[in-house]
Every structure is written in C-alpha cells, then in structure tokens.
C-alpha positions, 0 to 999 in steps of 0.5 A: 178404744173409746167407751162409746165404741166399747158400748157399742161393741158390747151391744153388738155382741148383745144383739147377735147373740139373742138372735143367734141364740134365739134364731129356734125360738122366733119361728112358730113352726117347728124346724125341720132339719134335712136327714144329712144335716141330722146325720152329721150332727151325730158326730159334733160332740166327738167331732169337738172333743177330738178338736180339743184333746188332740191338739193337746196331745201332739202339740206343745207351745203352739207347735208340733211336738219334735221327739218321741219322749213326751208322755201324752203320747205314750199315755193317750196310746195306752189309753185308746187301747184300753177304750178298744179293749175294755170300752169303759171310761173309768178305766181309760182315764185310769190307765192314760194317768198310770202311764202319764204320772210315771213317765212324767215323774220318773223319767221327766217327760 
C-alpha cells in the first residue's frame, strides 16, 4: 500500500469515526429511543461480556474444545454455581481460580 492510499485510509477512519461518535452530539434536540430499543440495550453489557468469556471458555486454538479434561470447564462450572449461590463477585473469582490453578498444575489440564 502507497502512502497516499494509507493517508487516505487513515482520514477515512478519521471522518467515520468523528461522525459516528459524534452522531449524538450534532442534533440539538434530545434523542428519543423507542422503549424496545431502551429494553434491549439493558442486556448489551452482559450480551458483550458473554461474547468474550464464552469463546474463551469452550474454545481452544480457534476450535471447539475435544475433551472433557480442560480446567475452564470445570473452573466457570464451579464458579457459575457459586454466583447462584452466593451472588458475590469476589467469590465467583475466587472459586473459578481455586479450581482452575489445581487442575492446571496438578493434573496439567
């Protein structure tokens, strides 16, 4: 790639950018979101965190995970039960890594 195309790259992603993140800010009048909209947007965050923890969990050089011997599975198990148990973060933590560091030292999963 020239420089010129990369120039022009980067002042493409520039422009998008400040209009995209600036989209809320042009209007003078204050954006009304429609109820289903405002609805849904109260899973994003969980929505987003699932679609970055899962794929860690069940996935292993790009590809489903083949055996049953893999500690993620048995730590985020061990640790989604304590959550329903107890519902304290701390904890959660705690117990997926008392599980997870065993495993993964002990028996080298």
């Amino acid at each position: 790639m020239s420089n010129g195309y990369a120039f022009i790259t980067i002042l493409g992603l520039m422009v998008i950018t400040v209009i995209t993140r600036g989209f809320f800010l042009i209007s003078k009048e204050e954006l009304v979101l429609p109820d289903w909209v405002k609805r849904g947007l109260r899973y994003a965050p969980l929505a987003a965190l699932a679609a970055v923890v899962v794929p860690e969990i069940v996935m292993a050089q790009g590809e489903l995970i083949g055996t049953w011997k893999d500690a993620r599975l048995y730590a985020a198990a061990a640790a989604t039960g304590y959550y329903f148990w107890r519902r304290g973060m701390l904890g959660t933590i705690v117990t997926g890594m008392a599980v997870l560091i065993p495993l993964k030292l002990g028996l080298g999963w």
